[in-house]
C-alpha positions in Angstrom: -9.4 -0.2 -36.4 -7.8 -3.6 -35.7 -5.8 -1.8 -32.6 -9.0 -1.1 -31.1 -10.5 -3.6 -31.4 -7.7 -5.2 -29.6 -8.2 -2.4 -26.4 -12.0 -3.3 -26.5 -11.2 -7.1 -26.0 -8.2 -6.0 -23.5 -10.3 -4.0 -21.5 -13.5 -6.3 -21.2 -11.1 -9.3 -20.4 -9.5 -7.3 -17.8 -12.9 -6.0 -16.5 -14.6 -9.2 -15.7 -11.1 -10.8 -14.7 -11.3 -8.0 -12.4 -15.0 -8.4 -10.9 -15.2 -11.9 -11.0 -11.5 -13.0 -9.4 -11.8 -14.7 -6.3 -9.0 -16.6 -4.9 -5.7 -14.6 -4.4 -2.5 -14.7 -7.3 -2.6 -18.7 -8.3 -6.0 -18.6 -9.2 -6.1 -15.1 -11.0 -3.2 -16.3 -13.2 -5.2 -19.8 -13.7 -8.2 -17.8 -15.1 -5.6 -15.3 -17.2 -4.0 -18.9 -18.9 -7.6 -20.1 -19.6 -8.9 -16.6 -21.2 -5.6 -16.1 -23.0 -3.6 -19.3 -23.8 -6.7 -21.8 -24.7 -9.4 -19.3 -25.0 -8.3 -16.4 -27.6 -5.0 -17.9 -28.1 -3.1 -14.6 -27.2 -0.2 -16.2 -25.7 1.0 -19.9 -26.4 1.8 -21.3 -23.5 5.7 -21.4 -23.6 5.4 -17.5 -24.1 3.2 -17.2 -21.0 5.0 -18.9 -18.7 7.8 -17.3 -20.0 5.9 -14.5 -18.5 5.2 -16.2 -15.6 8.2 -17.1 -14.4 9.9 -13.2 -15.0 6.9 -11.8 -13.1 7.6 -13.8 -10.1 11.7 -12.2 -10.3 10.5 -8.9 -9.8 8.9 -7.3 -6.8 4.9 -6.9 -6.6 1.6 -8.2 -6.9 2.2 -11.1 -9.5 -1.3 -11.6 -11.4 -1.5 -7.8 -11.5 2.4 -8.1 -13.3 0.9 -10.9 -15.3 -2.0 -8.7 -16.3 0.0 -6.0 -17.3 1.9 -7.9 -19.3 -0.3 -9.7 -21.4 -1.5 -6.3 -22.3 1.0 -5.2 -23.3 1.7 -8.0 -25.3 -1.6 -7.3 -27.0 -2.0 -3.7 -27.5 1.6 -2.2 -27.0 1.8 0.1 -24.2 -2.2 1.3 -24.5 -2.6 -2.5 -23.8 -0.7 -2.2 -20.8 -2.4 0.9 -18.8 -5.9 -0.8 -20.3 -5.3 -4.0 -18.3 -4.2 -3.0 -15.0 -6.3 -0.7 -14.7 -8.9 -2.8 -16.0 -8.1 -5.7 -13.3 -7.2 -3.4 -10.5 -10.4 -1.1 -10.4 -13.3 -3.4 -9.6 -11.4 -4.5 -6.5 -10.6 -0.9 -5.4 -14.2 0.0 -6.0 -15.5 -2.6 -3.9 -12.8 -1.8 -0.9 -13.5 1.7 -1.0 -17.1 1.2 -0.6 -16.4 -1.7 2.3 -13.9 1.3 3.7 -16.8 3.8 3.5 -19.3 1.7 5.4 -16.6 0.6 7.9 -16.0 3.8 8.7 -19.5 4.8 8.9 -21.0 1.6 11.1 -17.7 0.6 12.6 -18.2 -3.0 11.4 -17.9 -5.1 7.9 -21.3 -6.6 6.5 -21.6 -10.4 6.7 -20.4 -11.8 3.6 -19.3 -16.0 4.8 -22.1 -17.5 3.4 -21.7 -16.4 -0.3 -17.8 -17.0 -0.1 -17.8 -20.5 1.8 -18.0 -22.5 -1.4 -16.1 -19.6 -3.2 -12.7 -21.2 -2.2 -13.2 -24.7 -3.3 -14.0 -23.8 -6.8 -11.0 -21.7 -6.9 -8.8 -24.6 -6.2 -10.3 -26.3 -9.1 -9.7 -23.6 -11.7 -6.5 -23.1 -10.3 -5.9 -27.4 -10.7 -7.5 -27.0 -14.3 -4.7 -24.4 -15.3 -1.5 -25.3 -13.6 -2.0 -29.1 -15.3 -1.4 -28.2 -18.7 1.5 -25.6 -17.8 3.3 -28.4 -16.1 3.0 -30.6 -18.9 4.6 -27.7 -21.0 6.8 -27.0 -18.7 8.6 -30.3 -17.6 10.5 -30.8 -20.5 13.1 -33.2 -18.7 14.3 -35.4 -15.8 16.1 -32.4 -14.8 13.5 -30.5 -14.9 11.2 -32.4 -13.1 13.8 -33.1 -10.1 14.2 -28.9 -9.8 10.3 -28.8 -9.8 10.1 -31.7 -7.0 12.4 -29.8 -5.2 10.5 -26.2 -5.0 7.5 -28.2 -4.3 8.9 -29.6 -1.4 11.2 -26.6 -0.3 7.3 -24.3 -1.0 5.4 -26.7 1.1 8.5 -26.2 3.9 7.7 -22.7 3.7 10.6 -21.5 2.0 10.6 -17.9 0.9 9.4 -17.7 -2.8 11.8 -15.7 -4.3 14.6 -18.1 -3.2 12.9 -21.0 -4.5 13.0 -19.0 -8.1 16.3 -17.9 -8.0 17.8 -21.0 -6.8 16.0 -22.8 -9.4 17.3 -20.7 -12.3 20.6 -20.7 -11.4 20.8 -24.2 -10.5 19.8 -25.1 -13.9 22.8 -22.8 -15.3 25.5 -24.4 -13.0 24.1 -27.9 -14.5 24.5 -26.1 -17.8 27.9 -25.3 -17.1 29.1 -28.6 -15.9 26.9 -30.5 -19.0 28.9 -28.0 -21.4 32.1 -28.1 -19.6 33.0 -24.9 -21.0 33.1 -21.2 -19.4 29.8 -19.4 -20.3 30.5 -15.2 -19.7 27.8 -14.5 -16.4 28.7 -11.3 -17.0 25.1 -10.1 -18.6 23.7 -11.2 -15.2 21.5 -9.1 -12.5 19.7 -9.5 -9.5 17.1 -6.6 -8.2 18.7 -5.7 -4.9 15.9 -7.2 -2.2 15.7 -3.8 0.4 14.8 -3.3 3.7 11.6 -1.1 5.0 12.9 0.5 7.8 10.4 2.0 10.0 11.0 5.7 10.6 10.4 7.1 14.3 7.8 9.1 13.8 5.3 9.3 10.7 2.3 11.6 10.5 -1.2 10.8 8.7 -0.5 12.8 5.6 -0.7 11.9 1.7 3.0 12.7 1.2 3.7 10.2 3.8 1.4 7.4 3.0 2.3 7.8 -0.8 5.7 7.3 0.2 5.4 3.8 2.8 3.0 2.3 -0.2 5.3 3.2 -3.2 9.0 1.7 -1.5 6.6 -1.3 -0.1 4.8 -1.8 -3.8 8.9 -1.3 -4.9 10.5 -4.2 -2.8 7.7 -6.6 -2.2 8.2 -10.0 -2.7 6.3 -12.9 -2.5 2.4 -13.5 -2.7 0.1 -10.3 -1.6 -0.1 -11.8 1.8 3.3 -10.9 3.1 1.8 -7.1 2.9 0.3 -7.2 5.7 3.8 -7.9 7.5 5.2 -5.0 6.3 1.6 -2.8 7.1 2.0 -4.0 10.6 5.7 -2.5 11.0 4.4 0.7 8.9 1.4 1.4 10.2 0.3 -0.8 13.6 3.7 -0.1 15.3 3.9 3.4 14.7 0.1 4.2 15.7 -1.7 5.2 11.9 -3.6 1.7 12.2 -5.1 -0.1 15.2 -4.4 -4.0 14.9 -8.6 -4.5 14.9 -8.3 -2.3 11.5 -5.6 -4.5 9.7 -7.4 -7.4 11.0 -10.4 -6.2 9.3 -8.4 -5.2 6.1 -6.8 -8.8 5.6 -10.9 -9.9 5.3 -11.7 -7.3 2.5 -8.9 -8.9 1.3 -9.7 -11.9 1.2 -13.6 -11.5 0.3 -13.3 -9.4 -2.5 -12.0 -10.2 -5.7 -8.9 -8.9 -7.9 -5.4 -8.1 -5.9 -5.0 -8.6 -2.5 -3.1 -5.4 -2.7 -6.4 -3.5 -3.0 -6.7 -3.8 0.5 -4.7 -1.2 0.8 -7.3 0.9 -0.9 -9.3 0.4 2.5 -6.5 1.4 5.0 -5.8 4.8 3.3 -9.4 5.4 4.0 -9.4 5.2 7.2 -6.2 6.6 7.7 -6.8 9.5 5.2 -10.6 9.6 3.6 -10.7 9.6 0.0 -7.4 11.4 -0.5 -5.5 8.5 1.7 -7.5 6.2 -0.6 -6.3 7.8 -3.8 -3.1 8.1 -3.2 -2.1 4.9 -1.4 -3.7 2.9 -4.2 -2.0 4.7 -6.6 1.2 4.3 -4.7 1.1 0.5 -4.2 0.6 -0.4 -8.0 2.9 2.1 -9.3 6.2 -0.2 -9.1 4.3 -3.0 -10.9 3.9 -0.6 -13.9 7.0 0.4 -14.3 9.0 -2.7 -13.6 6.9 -4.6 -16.3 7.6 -1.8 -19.3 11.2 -2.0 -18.4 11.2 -6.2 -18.0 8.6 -7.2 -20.8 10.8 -5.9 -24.1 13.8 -8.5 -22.9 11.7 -11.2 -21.6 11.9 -12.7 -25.7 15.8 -12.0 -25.5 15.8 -14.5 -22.5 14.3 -17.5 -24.5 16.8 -16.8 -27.4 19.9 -16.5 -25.0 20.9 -20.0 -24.3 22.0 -19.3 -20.9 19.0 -17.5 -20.0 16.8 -19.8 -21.7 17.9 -22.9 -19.1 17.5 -20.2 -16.5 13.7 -19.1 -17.8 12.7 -23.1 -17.7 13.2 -23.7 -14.3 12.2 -20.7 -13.2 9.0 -21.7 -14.9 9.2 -25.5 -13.2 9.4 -23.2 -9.8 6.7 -20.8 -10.8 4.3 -23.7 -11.5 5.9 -25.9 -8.6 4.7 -22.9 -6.5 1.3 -22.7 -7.2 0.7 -26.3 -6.6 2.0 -26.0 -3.5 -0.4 -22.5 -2.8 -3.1 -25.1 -4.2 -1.9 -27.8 -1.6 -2.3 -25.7 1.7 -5.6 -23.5 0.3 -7.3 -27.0 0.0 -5.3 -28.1 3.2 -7.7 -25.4 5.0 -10.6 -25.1 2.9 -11.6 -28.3 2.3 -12.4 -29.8 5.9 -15.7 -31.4 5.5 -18.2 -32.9 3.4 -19.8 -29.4 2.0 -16.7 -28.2 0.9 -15.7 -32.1 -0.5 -19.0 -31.9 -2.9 -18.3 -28.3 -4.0 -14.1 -29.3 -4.8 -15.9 -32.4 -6.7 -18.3 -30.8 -8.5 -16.2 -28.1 -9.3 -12.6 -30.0 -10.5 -15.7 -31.9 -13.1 -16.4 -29.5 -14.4 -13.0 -27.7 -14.4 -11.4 -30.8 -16.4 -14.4 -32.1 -18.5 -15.8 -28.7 -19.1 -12.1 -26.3 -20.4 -14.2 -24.4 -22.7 -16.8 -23.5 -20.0 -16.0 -19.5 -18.8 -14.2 -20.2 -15.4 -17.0 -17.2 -14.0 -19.4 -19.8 -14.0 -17.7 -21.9 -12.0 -16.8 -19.1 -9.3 -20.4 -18.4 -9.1 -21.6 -21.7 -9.3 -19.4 -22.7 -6.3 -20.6 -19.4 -4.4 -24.7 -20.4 -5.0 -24.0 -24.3 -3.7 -22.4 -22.8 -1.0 -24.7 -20.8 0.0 -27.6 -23.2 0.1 -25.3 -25.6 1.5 -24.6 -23.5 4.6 -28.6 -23.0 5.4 -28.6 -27.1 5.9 
């Protein structure tokens, strides 16, 4: 009974994780560490950004890793098709039906009002959750100086995924030299980083679509953004997509809540219909699944390898160095004027003197003063 119980609470987390996430990766893993770490008390925190950090090694959408993994966590391998499924399905649910109406009146509906203060309260949830992982994280001087470092390498716009590994194995050559002994390196891997290569000529069918979203959904680092680099090689260049249409996917996006990756969800529809739909979704999240079942079982051998250990902490310093830096440039662009200066205030009050308050509220909240701020 207790095991499904556990499902019941995986799934209805997931759900409204799911309906209510605005905001992108950063603050989608912000709301997953409030529900699960100081909420329900899931995860401590060392084991979840333990989590953290070995999602952001691996290729794919990163709070959909994240919420795969915390399932699984909790309810074994049920736990883990419960809650990405759970988080991914609101978001495809809403971009099929933006795709259907596209299709059908050629333009999206008008949504900027009720997401203007949207953003601004996502920064603060994100700010309320990254503060106590760096506190956990930061154990040490070296420490800190690798996390400094990613900040300011992330703010320069270095790629992510160099950031991390740098960061780990810096922190096992300091290892090395601290110990002045040889360590065996042996035990060591890295995911081999591929290249899409466009083929000459690719027809509208399922095959073919199931194909370009599964290798991209296989390789894909980074946040969800750097998809639509790869869609316009894929799809724009070789004539399945019209630029206007991409153009109009990156804003379901962006408006809609859960993965960015559901966006694809909307291209195979208008590629496709419903099949192209189906089967690009299903093609995009794919990897994620299978990359976390085969990472999750060693992710506890890591913390109790020495080595790896030193390597999992600053890959966690990077992971959380990261997302302040994702916080940095959101509020760089988002917070421009004095609406969106209330709405940040308002919200990071609430966010810090208010932890136990559900982090829904303040999504919503944010959206309502927004929206009545916008008709002054």
């Amino acid at each position: 009974m207790k095991h499904n119980a556990d499902l019941k609470d995986i799934a209805s987390l997931f759900l409204k994780l799911g309906i209510i996430g605005f905001g992108g990766p950063a603050a989608h893993i912000a709301m997953m560490q409030e529900e699960v770490v100081t909420k329900r008390k899931w995860l401590t925190e060392q084991h979840f950004l333990d989590l953290m950090g070995a999602t952001n090694l691996i290729p794919g959408p990163n709070s959909t890793e994240m919420a795969i993994h915390i399932g699984h966590e909790k309810g074994g391998w049920k736990g883990l098709l419960i809650a990405g499924l759970c988080f991914i399905l609101p978001a495809v649910f809403i971009t099929a039906i933006f795709a259907f109406l596209y299709k059908q009146y050629g333009q999206l509906p008008e949504v900027q009002p009720f997401i203007y203060g949207i953003k601004p309260a996502i920064i603060a949830i994100i700010l309320g959750a990254v503060f106590p992982l760096a506190k956990k994280s930061l154990k040490s001087a070296q420490l800190i100086i690798i996390g400094l470092l990613v900040l300011l390498g992330a703010l320069s716009s270095v790629n992510e995924i160099y950031l991390m590994f740098g960061a780990g194995f810096v922190a096992l050559f300091l290892r090395y030299f601290r110990n002045m002994k040889r360590n065996n390196l042996n035990s060591f891997f890295t995911l081999p980083i591929l290249q899409i290569t466009s083929t000459t000529v690719i027809s509208a069918t399922s095959g073919n679509l199931f194909w370009i979203f599964l290798k991209i959904g296989a390789i894909l680092y980074g946040s969800g953004y750097v998809l639509f680099a790869f869609l316009d090689t894929e799809l724009v260049s070789t004539g399945l997509l019209t630029q206007q249409q991409l153009i109009d996917a990156i804003a379901v996006g962006q408006f809609t809540p859960g993965p960015v990756f559901s966006s694809v969800t909307f291209i195979g529809y208008q590629i496709n219909g419903w099949v192209g739909a189906v089967v690009s979704t299903i093609a995009i999240f794919l990897p994620s699944f299978v990359f976390v079942a085969l990472l999750n079982p060693i992710v506890k051998k890591m913390r109790n390898s020495k080595p790896f250990s030193a390597f999992l902490d600053a890959v966690n310093v990077a992971s959380v160095a990261i997302i302040a830096a994702i916080c940095f440039e959101m509020g760089k662009d988002t917070i421009t004027e004095w609406r969106t200066i209330l709405i940040s205030v308002l919200s990071i009050t609430i966010a810090f003197g208010y932890k136990k308050l559900n982090s829904a509220f303040v999504v919503l909240g944010g959206s309502l003063i927004g929206y009545l701020l916008t008709l002054i």
